[in-house]
C-alpha positions as a Markdown table, in Angstrom:
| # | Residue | x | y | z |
|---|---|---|---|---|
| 1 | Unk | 112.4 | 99.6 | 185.8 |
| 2 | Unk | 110.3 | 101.4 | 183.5 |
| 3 | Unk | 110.6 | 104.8 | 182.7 |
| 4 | Unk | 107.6 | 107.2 | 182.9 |
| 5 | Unk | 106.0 | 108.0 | 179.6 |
| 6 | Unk | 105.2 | 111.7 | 181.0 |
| 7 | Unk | 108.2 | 112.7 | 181.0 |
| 8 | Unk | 107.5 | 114.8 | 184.1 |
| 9 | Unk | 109.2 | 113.0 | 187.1 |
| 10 | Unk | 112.4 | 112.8 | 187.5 |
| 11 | Unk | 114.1 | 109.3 | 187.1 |
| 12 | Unk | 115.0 | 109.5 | 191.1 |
| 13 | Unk | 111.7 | 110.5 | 192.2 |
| 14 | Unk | 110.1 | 107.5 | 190.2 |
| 15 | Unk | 112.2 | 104.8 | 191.7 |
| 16 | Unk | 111.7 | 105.8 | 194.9 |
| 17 | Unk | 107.5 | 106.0 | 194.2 |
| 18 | Unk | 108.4 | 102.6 | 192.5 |
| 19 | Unk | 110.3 | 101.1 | 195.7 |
| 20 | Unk | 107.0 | 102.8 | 198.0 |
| 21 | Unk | 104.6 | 100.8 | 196.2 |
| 22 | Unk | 106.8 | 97.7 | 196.9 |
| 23 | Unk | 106.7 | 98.0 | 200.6 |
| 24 | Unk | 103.1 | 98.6 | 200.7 |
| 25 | Unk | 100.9 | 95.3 | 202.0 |
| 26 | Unk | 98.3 | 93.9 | 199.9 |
| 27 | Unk | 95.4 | 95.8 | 202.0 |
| 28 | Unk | 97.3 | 99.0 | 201.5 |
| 29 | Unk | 97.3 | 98.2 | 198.3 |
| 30 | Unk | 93.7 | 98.0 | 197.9 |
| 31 | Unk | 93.1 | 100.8 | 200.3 |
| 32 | Unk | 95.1 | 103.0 | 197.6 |
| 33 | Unk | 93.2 | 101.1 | 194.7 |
| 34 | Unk | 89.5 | 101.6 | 196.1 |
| 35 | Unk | 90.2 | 105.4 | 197.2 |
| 36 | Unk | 91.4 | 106.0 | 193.3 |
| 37 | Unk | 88.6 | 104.1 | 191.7 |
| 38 | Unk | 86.3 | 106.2 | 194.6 |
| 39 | Unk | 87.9 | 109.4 | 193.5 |
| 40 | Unk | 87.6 | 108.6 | 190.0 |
| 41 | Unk | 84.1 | 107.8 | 190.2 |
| 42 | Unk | 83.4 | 111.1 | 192.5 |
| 43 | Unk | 84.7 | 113.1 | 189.4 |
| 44 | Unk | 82.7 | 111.5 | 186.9 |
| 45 | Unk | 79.2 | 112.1 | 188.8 |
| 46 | Unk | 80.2 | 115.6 | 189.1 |
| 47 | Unk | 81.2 | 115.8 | 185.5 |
| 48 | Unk | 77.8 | 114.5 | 185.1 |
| 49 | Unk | 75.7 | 116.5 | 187.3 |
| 50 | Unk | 77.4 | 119.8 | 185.5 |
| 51 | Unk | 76.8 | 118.8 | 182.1 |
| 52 | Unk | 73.3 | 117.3 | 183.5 |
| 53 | Unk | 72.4 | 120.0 | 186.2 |
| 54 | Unk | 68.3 | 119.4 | 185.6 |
| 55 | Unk | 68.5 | 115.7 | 185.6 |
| 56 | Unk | 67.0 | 113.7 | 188.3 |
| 57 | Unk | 69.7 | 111.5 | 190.5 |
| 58 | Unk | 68.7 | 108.2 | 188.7 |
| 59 | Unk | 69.2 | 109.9 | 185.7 |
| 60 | Unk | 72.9 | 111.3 | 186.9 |
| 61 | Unk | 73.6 | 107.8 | 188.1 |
| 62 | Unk | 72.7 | 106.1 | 184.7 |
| 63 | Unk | 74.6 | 107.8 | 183.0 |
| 64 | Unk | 77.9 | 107.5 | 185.5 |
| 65 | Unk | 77.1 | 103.9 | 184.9 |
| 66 | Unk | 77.3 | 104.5 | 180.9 |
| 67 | Unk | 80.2 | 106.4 | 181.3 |
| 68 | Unk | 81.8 | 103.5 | 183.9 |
| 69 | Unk | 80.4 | 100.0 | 182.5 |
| 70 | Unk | 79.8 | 101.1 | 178.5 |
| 71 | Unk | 76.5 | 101.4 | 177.7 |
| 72 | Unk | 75.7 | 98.0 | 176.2 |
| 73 | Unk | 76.5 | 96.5 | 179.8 |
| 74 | Unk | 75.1 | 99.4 | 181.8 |
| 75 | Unk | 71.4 | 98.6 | 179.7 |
| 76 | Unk | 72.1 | 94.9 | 180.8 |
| 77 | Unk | 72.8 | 95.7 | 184.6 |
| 78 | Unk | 70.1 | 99.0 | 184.2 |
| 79 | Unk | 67.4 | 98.1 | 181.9 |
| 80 | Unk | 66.2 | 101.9 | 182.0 |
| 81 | Unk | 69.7 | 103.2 | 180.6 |
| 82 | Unk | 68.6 | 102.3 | 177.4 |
| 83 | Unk | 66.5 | 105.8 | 177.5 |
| 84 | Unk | 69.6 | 107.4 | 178.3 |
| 85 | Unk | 70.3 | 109.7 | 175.1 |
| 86 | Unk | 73.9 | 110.2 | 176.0 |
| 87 | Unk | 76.4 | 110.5 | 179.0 |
């Protein structure tokens, strides 16, 4: 089993997160999945919406897309992210 490159759980702890993760059911396993990719996505908007407080929301959500997809494939999913300066 592979040891955690933090450094900042102990061996014990990790192997029991380790043997958690192997009991878990494929939908719990998404479940955990979607809520971290939500989460994830939650704190980039709000990154977004501090550093872009007078933007309008298709603006702020341009440029979570940037952020998320890169910009070359956010332009081709968002046509009007190519006048997105920067994210």
């Amino acid at each position: 089993m592979p040891t955690s490159s933090i450094g900042d759980t102990s061996p014990e702890i990790e192997r029991r997160q380790v043997e958690s993760w192997r009991r878990m059911t494929p939908a719990q396993k998404a479940a955990l999945i979607s809520g971290l990719t939500g989460a994830a996505f939650a704190m980039t908007a709000a990154g977004v919406r501090q550093r872009h407080p007078d933007a309008s929301p298709r603006e702020q959500f341009l440029r979570v897309a940037i952020i998320a997809l890169g910009r070359d494939l956010a332009i081709l999913a968002y046509p009007d992210a190519a006048g997105v300066t920067h994210a």
